[in-house]
N, C-alpha and C positions, 0 to 999 in steps of 0.2 A: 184646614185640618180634617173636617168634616167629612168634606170632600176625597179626600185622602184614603178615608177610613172605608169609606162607602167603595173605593174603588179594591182596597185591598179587602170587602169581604163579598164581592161580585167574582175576584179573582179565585179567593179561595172554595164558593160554592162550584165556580170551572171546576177546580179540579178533584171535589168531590164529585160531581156527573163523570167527570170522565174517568175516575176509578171505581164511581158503580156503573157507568158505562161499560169498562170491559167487562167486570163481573157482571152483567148480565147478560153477552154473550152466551150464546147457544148451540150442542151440535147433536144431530138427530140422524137414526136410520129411517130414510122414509120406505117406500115400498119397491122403488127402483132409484131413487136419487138421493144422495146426502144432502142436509138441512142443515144449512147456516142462520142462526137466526130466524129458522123457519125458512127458510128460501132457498130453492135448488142453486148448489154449490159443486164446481169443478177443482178437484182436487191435483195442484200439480205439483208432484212432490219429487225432489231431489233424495237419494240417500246415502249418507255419510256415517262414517263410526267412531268417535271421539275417540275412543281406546287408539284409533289407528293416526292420528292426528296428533301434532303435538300439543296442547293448551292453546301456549302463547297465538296459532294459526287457525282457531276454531271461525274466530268470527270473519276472518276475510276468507275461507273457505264457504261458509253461511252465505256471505254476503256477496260471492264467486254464484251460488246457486241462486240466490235472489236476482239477481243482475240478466242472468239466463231466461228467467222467466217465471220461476218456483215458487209459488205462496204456501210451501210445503217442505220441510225438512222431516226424514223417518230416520230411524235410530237406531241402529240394532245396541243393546246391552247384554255384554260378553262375562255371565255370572264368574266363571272362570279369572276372571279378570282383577274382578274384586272380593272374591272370597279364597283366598288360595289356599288356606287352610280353616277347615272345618268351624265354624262360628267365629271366625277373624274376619269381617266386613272390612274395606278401604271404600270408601268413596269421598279421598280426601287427597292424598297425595299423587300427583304428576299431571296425568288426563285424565281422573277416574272422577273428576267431582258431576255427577249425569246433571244435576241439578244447575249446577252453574252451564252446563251447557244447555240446558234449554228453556234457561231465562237471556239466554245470547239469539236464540235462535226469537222470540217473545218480542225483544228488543229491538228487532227489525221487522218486525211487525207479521210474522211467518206462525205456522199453524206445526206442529207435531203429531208425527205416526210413529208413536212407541211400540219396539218391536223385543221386548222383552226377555224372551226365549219363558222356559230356561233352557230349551236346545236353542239354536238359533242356525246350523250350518256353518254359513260365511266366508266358507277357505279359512275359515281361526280354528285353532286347535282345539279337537276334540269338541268342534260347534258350541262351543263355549260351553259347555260341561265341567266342570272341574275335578282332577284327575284323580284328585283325595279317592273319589269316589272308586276308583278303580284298587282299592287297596284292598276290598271288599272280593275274595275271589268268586266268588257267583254271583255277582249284583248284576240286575237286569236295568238295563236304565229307558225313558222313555213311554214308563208302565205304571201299575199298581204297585212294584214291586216296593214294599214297606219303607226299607230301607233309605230306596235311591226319595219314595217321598218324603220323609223325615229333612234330610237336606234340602229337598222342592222347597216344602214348605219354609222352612226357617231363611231361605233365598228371599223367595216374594214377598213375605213378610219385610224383611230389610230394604228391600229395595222398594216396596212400596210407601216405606218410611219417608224414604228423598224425595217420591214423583206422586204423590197425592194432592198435594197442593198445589201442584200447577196444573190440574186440569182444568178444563176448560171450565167444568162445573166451580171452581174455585177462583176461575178468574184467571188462568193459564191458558197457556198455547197445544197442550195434551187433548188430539179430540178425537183419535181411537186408541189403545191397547191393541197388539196380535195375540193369540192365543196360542202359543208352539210356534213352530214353523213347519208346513210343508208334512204334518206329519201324516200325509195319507201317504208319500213316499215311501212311509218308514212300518207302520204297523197301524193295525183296526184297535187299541184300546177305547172305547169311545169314554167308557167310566172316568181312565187317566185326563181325556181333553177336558169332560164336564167339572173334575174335581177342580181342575186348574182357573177355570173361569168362574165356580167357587169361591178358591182361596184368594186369588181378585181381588171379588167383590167381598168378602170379608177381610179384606184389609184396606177396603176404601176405595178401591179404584170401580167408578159408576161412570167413567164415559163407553160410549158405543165398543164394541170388541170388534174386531174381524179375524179371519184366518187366511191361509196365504198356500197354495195348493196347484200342483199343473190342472190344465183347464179338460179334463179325464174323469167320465163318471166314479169310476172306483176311484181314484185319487179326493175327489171333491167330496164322496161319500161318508171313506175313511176319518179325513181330515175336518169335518164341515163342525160346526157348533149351532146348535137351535141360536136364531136369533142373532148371532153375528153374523156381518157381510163376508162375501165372498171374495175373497180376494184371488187371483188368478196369474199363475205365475210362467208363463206371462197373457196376458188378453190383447189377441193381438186379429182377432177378427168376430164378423157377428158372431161363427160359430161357438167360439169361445166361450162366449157372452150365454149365447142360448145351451149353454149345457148348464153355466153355473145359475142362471135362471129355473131351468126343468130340477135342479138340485135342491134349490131352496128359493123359493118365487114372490119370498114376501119378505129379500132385504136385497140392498142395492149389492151388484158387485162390482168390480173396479181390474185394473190390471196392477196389480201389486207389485210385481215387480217386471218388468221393460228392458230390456238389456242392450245397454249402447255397446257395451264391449264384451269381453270375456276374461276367465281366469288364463292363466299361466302354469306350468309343471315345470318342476327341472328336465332338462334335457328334451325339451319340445323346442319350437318357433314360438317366439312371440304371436299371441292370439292377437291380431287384428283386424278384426269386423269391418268393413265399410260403412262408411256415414249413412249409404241410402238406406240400408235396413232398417234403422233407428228412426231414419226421418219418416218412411212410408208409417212406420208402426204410431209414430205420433202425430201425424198429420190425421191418420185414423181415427184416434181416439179422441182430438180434436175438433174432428168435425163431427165426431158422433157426439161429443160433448161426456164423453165418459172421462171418468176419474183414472189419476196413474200414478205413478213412482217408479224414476230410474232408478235401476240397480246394476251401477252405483254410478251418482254423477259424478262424485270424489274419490277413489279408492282409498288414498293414501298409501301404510304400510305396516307390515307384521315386524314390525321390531322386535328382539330379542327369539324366544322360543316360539312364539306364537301363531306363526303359519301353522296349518292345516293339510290336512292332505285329501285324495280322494283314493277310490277304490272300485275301478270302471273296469273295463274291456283287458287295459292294459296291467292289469295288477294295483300294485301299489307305486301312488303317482304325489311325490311332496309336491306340496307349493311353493313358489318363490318365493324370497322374502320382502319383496318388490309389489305391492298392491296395486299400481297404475290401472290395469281393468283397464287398459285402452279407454279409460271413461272421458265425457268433456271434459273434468278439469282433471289435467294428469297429476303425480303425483305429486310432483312438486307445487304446483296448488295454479298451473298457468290453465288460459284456454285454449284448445284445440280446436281444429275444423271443426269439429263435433258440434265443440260447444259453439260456433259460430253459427254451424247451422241451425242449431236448435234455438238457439238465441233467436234468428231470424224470423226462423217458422213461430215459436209463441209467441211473438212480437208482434205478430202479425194480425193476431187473433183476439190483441186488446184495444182500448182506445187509449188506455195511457201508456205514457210512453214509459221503457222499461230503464232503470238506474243504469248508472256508468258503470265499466265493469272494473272492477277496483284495481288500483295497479299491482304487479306483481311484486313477489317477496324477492328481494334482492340476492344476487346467485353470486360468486366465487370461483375464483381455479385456485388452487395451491399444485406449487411446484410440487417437481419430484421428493417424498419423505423416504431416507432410507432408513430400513427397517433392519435389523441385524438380530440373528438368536438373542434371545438372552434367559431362558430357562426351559425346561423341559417338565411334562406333566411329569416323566417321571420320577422325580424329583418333590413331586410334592400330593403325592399319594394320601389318603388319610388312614387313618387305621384302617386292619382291614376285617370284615365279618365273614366269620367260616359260612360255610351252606355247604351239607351233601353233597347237593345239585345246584347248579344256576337257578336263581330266582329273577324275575322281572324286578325293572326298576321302582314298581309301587310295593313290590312285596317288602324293598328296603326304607318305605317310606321314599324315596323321593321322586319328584315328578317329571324333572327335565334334564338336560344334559348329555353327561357319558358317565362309563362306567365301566373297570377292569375285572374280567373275571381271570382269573389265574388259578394252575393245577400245576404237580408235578405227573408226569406222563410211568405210568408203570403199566407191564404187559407191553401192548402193542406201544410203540416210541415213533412211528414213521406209517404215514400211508394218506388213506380219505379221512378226514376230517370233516364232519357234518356236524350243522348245526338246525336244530328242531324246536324254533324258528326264531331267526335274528331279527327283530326291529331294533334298527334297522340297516346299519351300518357298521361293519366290524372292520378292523385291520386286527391281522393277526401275527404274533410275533413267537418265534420259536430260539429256548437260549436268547431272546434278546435282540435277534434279527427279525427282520422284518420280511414276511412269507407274502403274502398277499392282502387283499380285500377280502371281503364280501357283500354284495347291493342285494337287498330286497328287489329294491326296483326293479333288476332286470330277473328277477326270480332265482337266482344264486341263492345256494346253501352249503357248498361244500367247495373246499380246496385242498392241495396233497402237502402233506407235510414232509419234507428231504428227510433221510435219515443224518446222524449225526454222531460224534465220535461220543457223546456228554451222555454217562451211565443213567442218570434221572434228569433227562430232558423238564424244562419247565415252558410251558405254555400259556401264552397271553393273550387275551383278544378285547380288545378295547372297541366298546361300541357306544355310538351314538345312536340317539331318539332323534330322530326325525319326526315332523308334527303326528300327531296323532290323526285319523280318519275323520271327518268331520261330514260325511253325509253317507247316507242308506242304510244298507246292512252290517257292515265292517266296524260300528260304531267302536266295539269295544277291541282297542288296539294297544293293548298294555305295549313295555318299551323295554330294550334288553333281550337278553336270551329268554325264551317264553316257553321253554321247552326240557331239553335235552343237548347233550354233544356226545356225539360219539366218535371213536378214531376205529376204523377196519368196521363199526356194528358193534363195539364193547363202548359201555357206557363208561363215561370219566366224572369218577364220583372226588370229592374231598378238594371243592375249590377254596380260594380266596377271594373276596370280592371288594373292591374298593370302587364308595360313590363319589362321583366329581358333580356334584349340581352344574358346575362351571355361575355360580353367582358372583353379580357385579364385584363384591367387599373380596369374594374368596381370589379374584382376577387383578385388581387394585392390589391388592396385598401380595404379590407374588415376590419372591427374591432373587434376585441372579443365580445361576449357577454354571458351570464349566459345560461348555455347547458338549452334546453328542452326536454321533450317526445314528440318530436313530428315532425315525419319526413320529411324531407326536410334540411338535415344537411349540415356545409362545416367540413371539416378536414383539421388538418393543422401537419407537422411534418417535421422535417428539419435532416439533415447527411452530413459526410463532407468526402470529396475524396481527397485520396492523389494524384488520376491519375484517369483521364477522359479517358471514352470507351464508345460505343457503349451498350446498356442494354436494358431488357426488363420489365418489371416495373409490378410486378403480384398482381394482385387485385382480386384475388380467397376469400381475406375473407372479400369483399364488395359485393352490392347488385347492382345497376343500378346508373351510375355516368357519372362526366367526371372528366378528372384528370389536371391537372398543375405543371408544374415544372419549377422553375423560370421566372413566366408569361410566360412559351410556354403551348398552349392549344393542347396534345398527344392527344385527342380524347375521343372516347365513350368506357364503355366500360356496359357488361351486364351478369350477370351470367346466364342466358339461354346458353350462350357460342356460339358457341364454342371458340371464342376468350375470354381468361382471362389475357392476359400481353398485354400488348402497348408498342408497338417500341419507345425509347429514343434515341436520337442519341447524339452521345459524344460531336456536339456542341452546344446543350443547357444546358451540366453542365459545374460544375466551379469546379476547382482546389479550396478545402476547401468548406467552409458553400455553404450547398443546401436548397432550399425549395421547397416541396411538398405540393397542397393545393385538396381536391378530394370533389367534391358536389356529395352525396348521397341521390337517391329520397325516400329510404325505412331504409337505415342505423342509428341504433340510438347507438352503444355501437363503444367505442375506437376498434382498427384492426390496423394489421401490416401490412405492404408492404415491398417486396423483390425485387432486381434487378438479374435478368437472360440472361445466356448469350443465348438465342433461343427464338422462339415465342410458340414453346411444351416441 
C-alpha cells in the first residue's frame, strides 16, 4: 500500500513540473533573433481564420498545418465578427469562441501569432472593421479620430478578456500580438499605432508585439512601433531584411507574411501561383534561418456576407466567396502540390520526423435537387421609411444585404437615369418590369428608362451591398445609393425605402406566394441523405444569388464566375430531409442544383 502511495505522489509531483514546466516557458525579442526559453527560435507559422473555418474542422486543419511542418499557427481576429452591434460582444456561439481555438492549437503542442486587428485587411469585409461604425456620417476610422477610438477601445478591451491568459507569459501558446495591420499602407498616424500598443498593454497583453508592413522604407516608417519586430510583408530576400533592419536595428524581423497563393475577384481567372515561387521564397528563409508565416496555409471561406472587396487599378473588385487562396490546404481542408512540396522541403530541415498527415474530411455528390419559385421578395417587403433622398444602407441602421428604393416619377417619366453612386448592385424596375442592371464593378451608373403609357410611372431599384473595401484608401464604402438619382439631371426627391438584411430567421421564415415574371425570386427545394460529407453545391444553372441550407447562409454566388459551387460542410446537413432555399436577382424559371465533391 505504501508502495502504492509513494508511486501515486511521484506521479502527481510529474505533473506539477510539467504544468510549472510550461508556465515557465519564455518568449523574447532579442536583437536580430526570437528567444525561446532564451535560445534562438525559427518561427514557422501557418495562417488560418477561425471565423472562416467551421468549429467542428479547427483541429484537423491545425493539425493539416502541423503535419506540414508549422510549430506556428497566426490568427487573424475579425472584430466585425464578434461585435456586430455596438457593446454586443459573441465570442461564444458558432466559430467565434478565439479562446477555445487556441487552446486546440496549445494542444498540439504549436506556438501562436495573434493578429488582432482592429483593422486586419484579409479579403473580410470592411477588414474587419465593424460597419456600426459607418453609421457615424464623418467618422474617420484608422486614426485619433474620438469616436472611431471609443469603440477601438471597448473592442480590445473584450477581447483581451478571452486572450490574456493564454499567453505565453501565463503558460499559453500566445507569444507575439500584431499591432494593426500593414498600416503604413494606409496612413502616417503614429499617435493612433502608439495609443494601441498602450491600450494592450493596459489590458494585460505583455508578450512581444510585432507589426506587419511591405518591406519599403516609407511603408516600414509609417507603420513600425518602437520596440516591436518588424514584420515584412513579405521577406523574401537579403534585401528586404536589410531595409527592415536600417528601420529599426535593435529587434528581430521576420517575413510575416509569405504568400503560397493569392486572392480571387469576381469576374477574373482563378489566381494560381506556381508551387516554385513559394518554394524558392522558403527554401530562402530556411536556409537563412529566419522566421515566417504563410499567408494563408488554410483559406477556407467568407460565408454569408463577409467577403471583402478591393479597390486597385480596376475600380471596384468584390471577393469571391470561395477563400481557397490557391493555399496548401485548399478549401475543403485536403493537401495540395503545394502542401506536398513544402511539406518536403521543411521536412528536410529537421531531424524529426514530421506527423502523418491526418486523413481527409469525407466528401459527397448529391443528385440533381430541383428547385422551383416559391416566393418573391416582393411579396414580403417590410414597412417602408420615407427619405427625401436615398440614404445608405447604415443611414438605415442596417449593415448587409439589399434594399428597395422606390419613387413615383413626376416631370420628366422616361430618359437617363443616373445614379450618384450605387454600391453596389442595382436591378432596376419601371411600373414593375424589369429595365436593366447596374455594376459598380464595371464603373456603370446610368441606364434609359422606355417611356410608358402609366400617367405616374413608379420606379424601383433594388440594390445589393456587395463586401465592403477592405484595404488602402477606399476604406470607407458605405452600401446603397450613396448619393443622388437623377432622371434627364432633375433630381428625384420623395422616395420609399424598404431594408431586406436578407437574415438567416428573416429567409427560414418566408411563405409561399403565387410565382411572378418578375425578377427578384427565392427557390426552395429540399433532398434527403443517408450519410452526411462535405459537398460543393453547383449553381451553374442560376444567375446571381445567395444560397441557404438549413438556415446556414453558404454565400454569394454569380455566374461571371469564376466560382460556380459553394463549399458545404457536412455539419450543416442532416442525416434525412434537407432544405435548400436560393434568392435569385435575375432567375425566373425552376433549375437544379448538384452536390460536388471539388470546388472545379
Amino acid at each position: 500500500m505504501r508502495k502504492v502511495i509513494v508511486m501515486c505522489a511521484m506521479a502527481l509531483l510529474c505533473c506539477i513540473v510539467m504544468v510549472q514546466g510550461q508556465a515557465k516557458h519564455s518568449f523574447a525579442l532579442g536583437k536580430s533573433e526570437f528567444l525561446l526559453d532564451g535560445k534562438p527560435y525559427q518561427i514557422i507559422s501557418g495562417e488560418m481564420h477561425p471565423a472562416r473555418i467551421p468549429k467542428e474542422y479547427w483541429k484537423h486543419r491545425i493539425q493539416m498545418a502541423k503535419a506540414m511542418g508549422c510549430n506556428t499557427i497566426a490568427a487573424y481576429v475579425f472584430w466585425n465578427y464578434h461585435e456586430q452591434e455596438a457593446g454586443q460582444f459573441d465570442f461564444t456561439t458558432e466559430n467565434r469562441n478565439i479562446a477555445e481555438f487556441i487552446k486546440l492549437v496549445q494542444a498540439e503542442g504549436m506556438w501562436v501569432l495573434l493578429r488582432p486587428g482592429p483593422y486586419v485587411c484579409a479579403e473580410w469585409e470592411f477588414g474587419g472593421l465593424p460597419p456600426y461604425l459607418l453609421r457615424i456620417p464623418d467618422i474617420k476610422v484608422r486614426c485619433m479620430d474620438p469616436r472611431y477610438m471609443e469603440a477601438t477601445e471597448r473592442y480590445l478591451k473584450a477581447l483581451s478578456e478571452q486572450v490574456k491568459g493564454l499567453q505565453i507569459t501565463n503558460g499559453g501558446p500566445i507569444i507575439m500580438v500584431q499591432v494593426e495591420n500593414e498600416y503604413g499602407s494606409f496612413g502616417n498616424d503614429k499617435a493612433y499605432l502608439y495609443k494601441l500598443k498602450q491600450l494592450w498593454e493596459q489590458d494585460g497583453i505583455n508578450v512581444p508585439f510585432y507589426t506587419a508592413d511591405g518591406p519599403v522604407a516609407p511603408l516600414l516608417e509609417a507603420g513600425g512601433v518602437p520596440g516591436a519586430a518588424v514584420g515584412l510583408d513579405s521577406g523574401s530576400s537579403e534585401g528586404d531584411f536589410a531595409a527592415a533592419k536600417k528601420q529599426n536595428p535593435d529587434v528581430p524581423s521576420f517575413s510575416s507574411e509569405s504568400y503560397p497563393g493569392w486572392l480571387t475577384h469576381w469576374g477574373e481567372k482563378w489566381a494560381r501561383p506556381d508551387k516554385a515561387g513559394i518554394v524558392k521564397e522558403v527554401k530562402f528563409l530556411m536556409d537563412t534561418k529566419r522566421s515566417f508565416n504563410l499567408y494563408v496555409i488554410h483559406g477556407g471561406t467568407n460565408f454569408g456576407f463577409t467577403a471583402g472587396a478591393n479597390s486597385g487599378g480596376k475600380g471596384y473588385e468584390p471577393d469571391l466567396t470561395s477563400y481557397d487562396y490557391d493555399a496548401p490546404i485548399n478549401e475543403q481542408g485536403n493537401a495540395t502540390e503545394k502542401y506536398m512540396a513544402l511539406r518536403e522541403l521543411i521536412g528536410s530541415y529537421s531531424k524529426k520526423k514530421l506527423p502523418v498527415i491526418p486523413a481527409p474530411i469525407p466528401t459527397i455528390t448529391i443528385p440533381s435537387i430541383q428547385l422551383t419559385p416559391f416566393t418573391s421578395v416582393w411579396e414580403h417587403l417590410p414597412a417602408a421609411v420615407a427619405s427625401v433622398q436615398p440614404k445608405t444602407f447604415e443611414a438605415y441602421g442596417q449593415d448587409y444585404g439589399f434594399m428597395v428604393y422606390k419613387t413615383v416619377l413626376i416631370g420628366h417619366k422616361s430618359g437617363k437615369l443616373d445614379i450618384t453612386s450605387l454600391h453596389d448592385y442595382g436591378t432596376v424596375f419601371l411600373n414593375g418590369q424589369y429595365v436593366g442592371k447596374i455594376d459598380r464593378r464595371l464603373g456603370e451608373h446610368s441606364i434609359e428608362l422606355p417611356k410608358t403609357d402609366v400617367k405616374d410611372p413608379v420606379l424601383e431599384i433594388l440594390v445589393e451591398g456587395l463586401g465592403r473595401i477592405n484595404f488602402a484608401q477606399e476604406l470607407i464604402d458605405r452600401k446603397g445609393i450613396t448619393d443622388r438619382v437623377t432622371l434627364n439631371g432633375m433630381i428625384l426627391m420623395n422616395w420609399e425605402v424598404y431594408g431586406l438584411p436578407m437574415k438567416n430567421d428573416f429567409v427560414q421564415q418566408l411563405t409561399a406566394s403565387d410565382k411572378t415574371n418578375r425578377p427578384g425570386q427565392f427557390f426552395k427545394g429540399t433532398f434527403s441523405l443517408a450519410t452526411t460529407g462535405d459537398t460543393y453545391l453547383d449553381l451553374s444553372a442560376f444567375k446571381k444569388g445567395l444560397v441557404w441550407v438549413n438556415g446556414h447562409n453558404l454565400g454569394r454566388y454569380w455566374e461571371i464566375g469564376p466560382q460556380k459551387r459553394l463549399y458545404c460542410p457536412a455539419t450543416w446537413l442532416n442525416k434525412g430531409a434537407n432544405e435548400i432555399v436560393v434568392f435569385d436577382l435575375h432567375q425566373l424559371d425552376a433549375a437544379t442544383v448538384t452536390g460536388e465533391k471539388t470546388l472545379e
